[in-house]
TIMI-2910 file (N, C-alpha, C, CB; in pm, 1 decimal, decimal comma, always signed):
<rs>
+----------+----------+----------+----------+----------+----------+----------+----------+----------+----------+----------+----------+------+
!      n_x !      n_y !      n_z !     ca_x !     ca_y !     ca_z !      c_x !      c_y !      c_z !     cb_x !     cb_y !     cb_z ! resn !
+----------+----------+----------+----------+----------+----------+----------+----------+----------+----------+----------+----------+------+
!   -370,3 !  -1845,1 !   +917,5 !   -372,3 !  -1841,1 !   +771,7 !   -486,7 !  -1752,0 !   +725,5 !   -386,3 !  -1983,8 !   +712,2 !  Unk !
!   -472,0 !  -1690,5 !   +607,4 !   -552,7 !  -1606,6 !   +574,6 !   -685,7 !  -1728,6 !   +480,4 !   -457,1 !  -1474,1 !   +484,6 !  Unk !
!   -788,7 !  -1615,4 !   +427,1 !   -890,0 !  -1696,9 !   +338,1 !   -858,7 !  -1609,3 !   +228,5 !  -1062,1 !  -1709,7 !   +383,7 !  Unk !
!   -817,5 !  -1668,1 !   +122,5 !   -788,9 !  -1621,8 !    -36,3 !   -954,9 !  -1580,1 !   -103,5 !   -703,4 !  -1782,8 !   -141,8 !  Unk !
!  -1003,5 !  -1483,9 !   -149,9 !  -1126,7 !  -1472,7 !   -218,6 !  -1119,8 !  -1493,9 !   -332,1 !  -1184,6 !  -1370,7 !   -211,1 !  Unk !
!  -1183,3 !  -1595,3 !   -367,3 !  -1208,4 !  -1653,6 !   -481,6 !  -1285,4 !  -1620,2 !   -589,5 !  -1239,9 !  -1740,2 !   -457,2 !  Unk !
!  -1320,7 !  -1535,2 !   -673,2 !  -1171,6 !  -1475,6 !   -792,0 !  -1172,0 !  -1309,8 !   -662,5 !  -1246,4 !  -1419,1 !  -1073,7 !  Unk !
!  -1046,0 !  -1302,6 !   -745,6 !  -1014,9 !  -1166,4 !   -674,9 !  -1141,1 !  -1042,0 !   -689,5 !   -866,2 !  -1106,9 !   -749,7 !  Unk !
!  -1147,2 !  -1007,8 !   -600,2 !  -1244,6 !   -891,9 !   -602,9 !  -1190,5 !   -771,6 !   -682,5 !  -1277,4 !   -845,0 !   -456,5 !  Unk !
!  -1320,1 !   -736,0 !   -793,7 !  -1216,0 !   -644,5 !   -900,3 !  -1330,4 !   -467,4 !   -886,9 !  -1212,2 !   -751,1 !  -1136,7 !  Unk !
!  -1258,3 !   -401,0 !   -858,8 !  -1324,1 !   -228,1 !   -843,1 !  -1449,3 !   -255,5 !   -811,3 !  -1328,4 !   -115,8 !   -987,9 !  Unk !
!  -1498,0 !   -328,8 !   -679,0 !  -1623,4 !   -269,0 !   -614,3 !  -1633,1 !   -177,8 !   -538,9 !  -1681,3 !   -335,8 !   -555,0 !  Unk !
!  -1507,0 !   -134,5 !   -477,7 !  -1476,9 !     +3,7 !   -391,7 !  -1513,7 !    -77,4 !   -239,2 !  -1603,5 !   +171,4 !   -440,7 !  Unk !
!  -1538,8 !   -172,9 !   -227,0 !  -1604,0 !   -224,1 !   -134,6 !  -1465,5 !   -343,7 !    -87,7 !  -1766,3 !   -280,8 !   -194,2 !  Unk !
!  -1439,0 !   -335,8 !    +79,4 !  -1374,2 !   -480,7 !   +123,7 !  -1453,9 !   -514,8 !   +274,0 !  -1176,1 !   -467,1 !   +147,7 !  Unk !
!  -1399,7 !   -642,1 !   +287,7 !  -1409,7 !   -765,2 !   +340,1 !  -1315,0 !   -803,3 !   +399,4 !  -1435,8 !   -846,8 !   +267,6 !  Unk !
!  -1341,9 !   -894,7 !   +488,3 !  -1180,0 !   -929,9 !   +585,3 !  -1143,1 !  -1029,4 !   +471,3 !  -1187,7 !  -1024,7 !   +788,5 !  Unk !
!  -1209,8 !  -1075,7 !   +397,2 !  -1178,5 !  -1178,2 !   +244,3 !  -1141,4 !  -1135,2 !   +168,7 !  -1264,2 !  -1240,4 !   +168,4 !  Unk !
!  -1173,6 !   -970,4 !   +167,7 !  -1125,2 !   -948,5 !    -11,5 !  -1035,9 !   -923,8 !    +15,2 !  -1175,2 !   -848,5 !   -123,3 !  Unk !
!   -950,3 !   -981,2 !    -76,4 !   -786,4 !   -969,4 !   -104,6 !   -752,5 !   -896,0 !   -217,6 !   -715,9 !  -1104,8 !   -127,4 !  Unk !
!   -678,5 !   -847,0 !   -307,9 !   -641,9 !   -797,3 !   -430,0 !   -496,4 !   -798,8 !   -421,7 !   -701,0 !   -662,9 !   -461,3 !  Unk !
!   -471,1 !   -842,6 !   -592,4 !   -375,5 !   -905,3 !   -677,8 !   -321,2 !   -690,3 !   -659,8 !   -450,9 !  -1020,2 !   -875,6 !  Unk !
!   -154,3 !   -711,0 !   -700,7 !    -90,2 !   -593,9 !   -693,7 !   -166,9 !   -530,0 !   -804,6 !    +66,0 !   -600,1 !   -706,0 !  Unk !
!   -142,2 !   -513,3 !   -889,1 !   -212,5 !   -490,2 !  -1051,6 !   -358,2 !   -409,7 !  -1018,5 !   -254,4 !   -672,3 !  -1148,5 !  Unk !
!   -438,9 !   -440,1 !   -907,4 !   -579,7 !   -391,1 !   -848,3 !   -544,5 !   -307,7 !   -778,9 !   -669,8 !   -477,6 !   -773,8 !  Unk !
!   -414,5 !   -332,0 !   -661,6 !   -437,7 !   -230,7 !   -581,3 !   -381,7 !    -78,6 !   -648,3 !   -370,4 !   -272,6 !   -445,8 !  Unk !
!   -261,8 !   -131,9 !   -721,0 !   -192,5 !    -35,3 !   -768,6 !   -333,4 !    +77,1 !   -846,1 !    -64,5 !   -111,4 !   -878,3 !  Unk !
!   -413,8 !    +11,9 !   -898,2 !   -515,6 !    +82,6 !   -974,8 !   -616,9 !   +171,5 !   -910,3 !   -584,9 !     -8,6 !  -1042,1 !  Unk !
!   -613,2 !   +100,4 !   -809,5 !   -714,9 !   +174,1 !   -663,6 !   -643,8 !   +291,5 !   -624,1 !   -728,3 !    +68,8 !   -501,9 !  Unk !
!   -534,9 !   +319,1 !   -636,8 !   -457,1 !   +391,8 !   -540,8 !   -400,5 !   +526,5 !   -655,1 !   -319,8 !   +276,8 !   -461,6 !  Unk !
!   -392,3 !   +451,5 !   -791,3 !   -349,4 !   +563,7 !   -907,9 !   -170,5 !   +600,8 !   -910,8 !   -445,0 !   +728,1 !   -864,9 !  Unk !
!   -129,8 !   +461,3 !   -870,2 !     -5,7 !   +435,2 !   -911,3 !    +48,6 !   +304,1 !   -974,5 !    +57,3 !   +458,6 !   -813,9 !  Unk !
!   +175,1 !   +279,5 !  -1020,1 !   +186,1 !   +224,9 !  -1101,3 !   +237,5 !    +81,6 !  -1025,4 !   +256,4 !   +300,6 !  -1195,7 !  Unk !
!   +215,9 !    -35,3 !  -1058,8 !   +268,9 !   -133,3 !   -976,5 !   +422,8 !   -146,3 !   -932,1 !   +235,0 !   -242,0 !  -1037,5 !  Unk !
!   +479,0 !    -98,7 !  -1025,5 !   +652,8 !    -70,7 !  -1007,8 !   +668,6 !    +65,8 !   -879,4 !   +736,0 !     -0,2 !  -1202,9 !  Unk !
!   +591,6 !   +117,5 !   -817,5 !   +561,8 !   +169,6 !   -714,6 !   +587,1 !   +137,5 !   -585,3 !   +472,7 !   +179,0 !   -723,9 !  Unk !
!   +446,2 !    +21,6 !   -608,2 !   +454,9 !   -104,3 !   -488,3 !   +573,8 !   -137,6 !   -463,5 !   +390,4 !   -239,8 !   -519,2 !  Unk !
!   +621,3 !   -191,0 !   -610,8 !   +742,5 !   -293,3 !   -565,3 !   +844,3 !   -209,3 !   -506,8 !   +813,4 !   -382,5 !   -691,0 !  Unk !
!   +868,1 !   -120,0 !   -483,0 !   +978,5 !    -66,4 !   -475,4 !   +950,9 !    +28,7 !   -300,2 !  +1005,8 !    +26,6 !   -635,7 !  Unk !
!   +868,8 !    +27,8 !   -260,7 !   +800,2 !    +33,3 !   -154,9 !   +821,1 !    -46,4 !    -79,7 !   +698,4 !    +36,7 !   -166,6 !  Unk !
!   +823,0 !   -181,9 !   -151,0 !   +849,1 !   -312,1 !    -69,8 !   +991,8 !   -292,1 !    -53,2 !   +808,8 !   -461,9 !   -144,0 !  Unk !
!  +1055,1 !   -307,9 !   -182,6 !  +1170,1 !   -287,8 !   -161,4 !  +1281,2 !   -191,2 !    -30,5 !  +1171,9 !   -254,7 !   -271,8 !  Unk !
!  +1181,1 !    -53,8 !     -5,1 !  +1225,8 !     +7,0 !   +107,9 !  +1175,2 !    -28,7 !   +233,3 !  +1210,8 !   +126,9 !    +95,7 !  Unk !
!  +1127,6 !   -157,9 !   +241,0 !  +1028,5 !   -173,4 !   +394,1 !   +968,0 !    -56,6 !   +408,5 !  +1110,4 !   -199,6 !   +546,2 !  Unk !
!   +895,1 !     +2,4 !   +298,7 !   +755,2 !    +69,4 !   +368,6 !   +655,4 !    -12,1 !   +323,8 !   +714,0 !   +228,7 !   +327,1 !  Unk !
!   +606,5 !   -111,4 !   +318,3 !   +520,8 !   -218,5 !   +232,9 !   +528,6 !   -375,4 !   +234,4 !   +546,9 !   -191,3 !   +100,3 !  Unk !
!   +463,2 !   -410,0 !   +354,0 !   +502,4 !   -575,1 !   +356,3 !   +382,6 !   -657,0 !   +272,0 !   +507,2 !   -642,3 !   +537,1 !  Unk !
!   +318,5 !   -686,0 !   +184,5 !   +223,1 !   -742,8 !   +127,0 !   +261,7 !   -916,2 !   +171,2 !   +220,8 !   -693,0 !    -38,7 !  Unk !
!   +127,5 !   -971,1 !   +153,5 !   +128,7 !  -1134,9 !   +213,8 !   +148,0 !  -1196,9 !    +68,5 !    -41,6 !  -1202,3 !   +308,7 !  Unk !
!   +175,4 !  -1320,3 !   +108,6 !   +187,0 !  -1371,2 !    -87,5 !    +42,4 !  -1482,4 !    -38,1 !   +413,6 !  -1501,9 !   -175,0 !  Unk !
!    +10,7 !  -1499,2 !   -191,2 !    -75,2 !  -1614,3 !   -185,9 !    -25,6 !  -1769,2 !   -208,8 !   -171,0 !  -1585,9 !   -281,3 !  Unk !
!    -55,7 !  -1869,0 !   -274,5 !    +34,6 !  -1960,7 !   -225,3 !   +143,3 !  -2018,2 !   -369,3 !    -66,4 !  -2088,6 !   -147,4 !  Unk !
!    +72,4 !  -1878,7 !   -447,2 !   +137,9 !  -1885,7 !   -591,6 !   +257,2 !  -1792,0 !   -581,8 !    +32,2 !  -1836,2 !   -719,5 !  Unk !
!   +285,1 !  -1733,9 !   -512,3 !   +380,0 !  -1635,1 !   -480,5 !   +342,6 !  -1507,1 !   -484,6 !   +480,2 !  -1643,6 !   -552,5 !  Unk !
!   +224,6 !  -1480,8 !   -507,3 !   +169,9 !  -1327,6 !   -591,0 !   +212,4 !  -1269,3 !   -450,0 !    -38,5 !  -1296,3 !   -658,3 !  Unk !
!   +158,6 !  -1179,8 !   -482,5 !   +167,5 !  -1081,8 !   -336,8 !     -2,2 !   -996,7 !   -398,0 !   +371,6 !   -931,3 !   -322,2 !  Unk !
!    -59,5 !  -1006,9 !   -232,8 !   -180,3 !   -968,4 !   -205,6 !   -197,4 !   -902,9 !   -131,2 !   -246,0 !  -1031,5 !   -188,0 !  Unk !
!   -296,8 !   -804,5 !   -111,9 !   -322,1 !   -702,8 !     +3,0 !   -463,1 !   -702,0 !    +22,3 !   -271,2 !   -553,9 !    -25,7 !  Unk !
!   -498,0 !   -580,2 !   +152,6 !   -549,9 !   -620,7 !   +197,7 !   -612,1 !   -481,8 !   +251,0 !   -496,7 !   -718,5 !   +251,1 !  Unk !
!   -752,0 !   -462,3 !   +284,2 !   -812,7 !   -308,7 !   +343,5 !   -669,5 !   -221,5 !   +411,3 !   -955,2 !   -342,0 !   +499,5 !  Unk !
!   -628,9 !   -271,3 !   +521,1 !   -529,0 !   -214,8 !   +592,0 !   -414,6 !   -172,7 !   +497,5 !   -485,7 !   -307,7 !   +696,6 !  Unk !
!   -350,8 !   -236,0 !   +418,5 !   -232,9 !   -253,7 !   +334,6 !   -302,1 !    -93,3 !   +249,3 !   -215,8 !   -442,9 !   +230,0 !  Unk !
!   -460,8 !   -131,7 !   +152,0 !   -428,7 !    -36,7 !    +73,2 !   -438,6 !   +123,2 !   +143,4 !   -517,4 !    -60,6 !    -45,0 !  Unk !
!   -528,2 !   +140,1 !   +282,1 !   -477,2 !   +247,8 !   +380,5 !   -389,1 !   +256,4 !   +371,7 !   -485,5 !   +251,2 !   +494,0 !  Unk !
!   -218,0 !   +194,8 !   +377,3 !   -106,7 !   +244,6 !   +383,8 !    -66,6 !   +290,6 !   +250,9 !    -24,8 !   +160,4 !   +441,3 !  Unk !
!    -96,1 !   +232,0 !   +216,4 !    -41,9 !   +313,3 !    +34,4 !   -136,6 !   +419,0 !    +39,6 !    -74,4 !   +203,5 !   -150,1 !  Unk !
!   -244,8 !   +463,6 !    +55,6 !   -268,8 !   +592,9 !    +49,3 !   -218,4 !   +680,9 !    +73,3 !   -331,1 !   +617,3 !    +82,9 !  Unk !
!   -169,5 !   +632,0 !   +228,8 !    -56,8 !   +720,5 !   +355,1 !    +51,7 !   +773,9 !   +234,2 !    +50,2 !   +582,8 !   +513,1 !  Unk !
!   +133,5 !   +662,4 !   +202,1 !   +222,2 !   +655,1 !   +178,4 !   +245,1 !   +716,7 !    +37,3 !   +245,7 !   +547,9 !   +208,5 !  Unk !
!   +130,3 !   +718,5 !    -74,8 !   +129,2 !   +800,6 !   -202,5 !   +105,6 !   +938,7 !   -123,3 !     +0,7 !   +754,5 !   -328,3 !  Unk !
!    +39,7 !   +980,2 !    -29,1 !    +46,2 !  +1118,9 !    +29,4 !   +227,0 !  +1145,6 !    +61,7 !    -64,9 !  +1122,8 !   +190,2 !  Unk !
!   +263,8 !  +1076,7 !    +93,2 !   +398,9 !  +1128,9 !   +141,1 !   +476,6 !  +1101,3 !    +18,6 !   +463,3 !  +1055,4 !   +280,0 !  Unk !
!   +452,5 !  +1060,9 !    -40,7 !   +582,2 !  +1052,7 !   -162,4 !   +535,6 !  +1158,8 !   -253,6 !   +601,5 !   +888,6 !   -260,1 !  Unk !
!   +421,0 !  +1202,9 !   -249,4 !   +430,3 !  +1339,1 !   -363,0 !   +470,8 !  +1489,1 !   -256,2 !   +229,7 !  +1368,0 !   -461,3 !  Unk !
!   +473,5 !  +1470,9 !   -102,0 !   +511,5 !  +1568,5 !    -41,4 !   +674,2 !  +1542,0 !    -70,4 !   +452,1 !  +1574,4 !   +107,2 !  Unk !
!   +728,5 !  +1400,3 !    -63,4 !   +897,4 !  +1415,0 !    -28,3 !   +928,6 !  +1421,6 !   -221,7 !   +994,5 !  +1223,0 !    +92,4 !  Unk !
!   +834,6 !  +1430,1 !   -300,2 !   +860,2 !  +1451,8 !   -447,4 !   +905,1 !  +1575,2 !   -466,3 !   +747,1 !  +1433,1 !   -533,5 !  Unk !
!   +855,9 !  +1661,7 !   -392,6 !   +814,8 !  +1796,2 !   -382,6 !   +958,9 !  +1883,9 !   -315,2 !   +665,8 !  +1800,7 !   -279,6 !  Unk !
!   +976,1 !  +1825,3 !   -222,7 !  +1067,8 !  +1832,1 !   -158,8 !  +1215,9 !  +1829,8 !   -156,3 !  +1038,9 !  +1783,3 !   -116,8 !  Unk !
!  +1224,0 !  +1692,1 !   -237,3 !  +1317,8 !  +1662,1 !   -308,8 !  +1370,9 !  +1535,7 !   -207,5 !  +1412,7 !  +1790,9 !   -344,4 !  Unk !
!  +1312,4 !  +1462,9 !   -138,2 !  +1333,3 !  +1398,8 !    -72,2 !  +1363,7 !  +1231,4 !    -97,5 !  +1254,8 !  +1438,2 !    -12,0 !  Unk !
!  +1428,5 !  +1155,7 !   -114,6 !  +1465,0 !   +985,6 !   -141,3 !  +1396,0 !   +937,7 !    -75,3 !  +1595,8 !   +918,1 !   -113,6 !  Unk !
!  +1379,8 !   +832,6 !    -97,9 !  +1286,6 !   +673,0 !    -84,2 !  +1347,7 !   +651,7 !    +36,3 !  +1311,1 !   +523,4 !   -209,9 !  Unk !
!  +1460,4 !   +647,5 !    +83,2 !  +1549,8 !   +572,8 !   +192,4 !  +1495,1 !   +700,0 !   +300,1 !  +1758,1 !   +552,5 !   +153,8 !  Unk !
!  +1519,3 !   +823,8 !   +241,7 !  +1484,7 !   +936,0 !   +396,2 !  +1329,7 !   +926,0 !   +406,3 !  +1533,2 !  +1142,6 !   +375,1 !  Unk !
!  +1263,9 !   +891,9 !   +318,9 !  +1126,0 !   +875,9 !   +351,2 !  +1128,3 !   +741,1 !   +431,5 !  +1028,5 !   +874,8 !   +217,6 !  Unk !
!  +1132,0 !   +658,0 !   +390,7 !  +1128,5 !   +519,6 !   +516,7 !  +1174,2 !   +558,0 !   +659,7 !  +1245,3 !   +383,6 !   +474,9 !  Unk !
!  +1291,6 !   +641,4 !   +673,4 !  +1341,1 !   +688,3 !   +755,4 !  +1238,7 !   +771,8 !   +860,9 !  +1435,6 !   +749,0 !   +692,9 !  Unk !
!  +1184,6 !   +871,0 !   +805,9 !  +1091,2 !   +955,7 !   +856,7 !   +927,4 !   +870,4 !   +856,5 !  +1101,6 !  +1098,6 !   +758,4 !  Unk !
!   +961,4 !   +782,5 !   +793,6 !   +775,3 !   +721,3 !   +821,1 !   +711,7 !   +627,3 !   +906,9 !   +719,6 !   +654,5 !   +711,2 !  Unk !
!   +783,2 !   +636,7 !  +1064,7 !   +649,1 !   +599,5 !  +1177,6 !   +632,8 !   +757,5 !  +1227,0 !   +696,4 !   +465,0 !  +1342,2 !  Unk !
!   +698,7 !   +857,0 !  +1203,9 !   +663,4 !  +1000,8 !  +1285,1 !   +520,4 !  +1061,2 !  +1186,6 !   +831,7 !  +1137,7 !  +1277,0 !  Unk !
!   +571,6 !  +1005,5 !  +1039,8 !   +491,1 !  +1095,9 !   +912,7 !   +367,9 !  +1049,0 !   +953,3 !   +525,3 !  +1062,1 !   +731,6 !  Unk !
!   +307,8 !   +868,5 !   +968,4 !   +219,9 !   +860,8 !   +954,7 !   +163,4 !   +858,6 !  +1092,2 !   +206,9 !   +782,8 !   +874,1 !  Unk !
!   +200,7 !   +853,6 !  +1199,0 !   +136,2 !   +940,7 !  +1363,5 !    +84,7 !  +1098,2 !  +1326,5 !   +297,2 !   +968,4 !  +1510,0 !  Unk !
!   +155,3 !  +1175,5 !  +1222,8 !    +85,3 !  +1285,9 !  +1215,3 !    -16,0 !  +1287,4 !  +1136,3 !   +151,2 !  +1375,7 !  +1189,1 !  Unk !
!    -23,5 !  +1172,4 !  +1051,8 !   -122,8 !  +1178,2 !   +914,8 !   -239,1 !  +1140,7 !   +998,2 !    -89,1 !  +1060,6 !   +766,1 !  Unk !
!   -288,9 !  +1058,4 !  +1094,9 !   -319,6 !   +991,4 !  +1185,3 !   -417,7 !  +1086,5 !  +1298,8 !   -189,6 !   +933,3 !  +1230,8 !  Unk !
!   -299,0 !  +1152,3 !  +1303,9 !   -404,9 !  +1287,3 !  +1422,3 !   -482,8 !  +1411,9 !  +1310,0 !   -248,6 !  +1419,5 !  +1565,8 !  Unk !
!   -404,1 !  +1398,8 !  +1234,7 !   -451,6 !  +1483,2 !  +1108,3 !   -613,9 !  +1490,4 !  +1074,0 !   -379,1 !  +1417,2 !   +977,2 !  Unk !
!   -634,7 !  +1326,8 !  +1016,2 !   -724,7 !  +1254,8 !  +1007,3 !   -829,7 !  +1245,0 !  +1115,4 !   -673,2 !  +1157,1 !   +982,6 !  Unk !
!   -783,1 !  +1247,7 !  +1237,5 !   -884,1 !  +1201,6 !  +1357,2 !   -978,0 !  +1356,5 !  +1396,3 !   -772,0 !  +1134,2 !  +1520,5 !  Unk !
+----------+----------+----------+----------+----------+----------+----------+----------+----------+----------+----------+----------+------+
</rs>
């Protein structure tokens, strides 16, 4: 089981294996819109944990992937590329984002 941080940690730029953040935060961290997320989720590129209210929460790792993942959606924007061929293409995309990075 996870540990919920009690109140949510709000724009310290800073995490914790505790700090958690409400969608609404991360979406703000990241400079997209929460209807984003959801729809992210919606394509299994995005598994968020719920808390025990149902929210859905994330987490250091989680908002790394939405970074990944706002990088690739303004390349497959660009492109002209769908949500479904991007899920499709994203364990190769982010192995390259990965060596990219290293």
């Amino acid at each position: 089981m996870y540990t919920l941080c009690t109140p949510y940690p709000r724009r310290s730029g800073r995490w914790s294996e505790e700090s958690l953040v409400l969608i609404g935060e991360l979406a703000g961290r990241i400079g997209r819109h929460v209807d984003t997320l959801k729809r992210w989720e919606e394509a299994g590129l995005l598994t968020p944990r719920r808390d025990e209210r149902g929210r859905r929460i994330y987490g250091e790792e989680d908002f790394m992937r939405c970074l990944q993942l706002a990088a690739l959606s303004v390349s497959a924007q660009k492109n002209s590329v769908k949500l479904a061929e991007l899920a499709e293409r994203l364990p190769v995309q982010l192995e390259l984002l990965d060596r990219w990075a290293s």
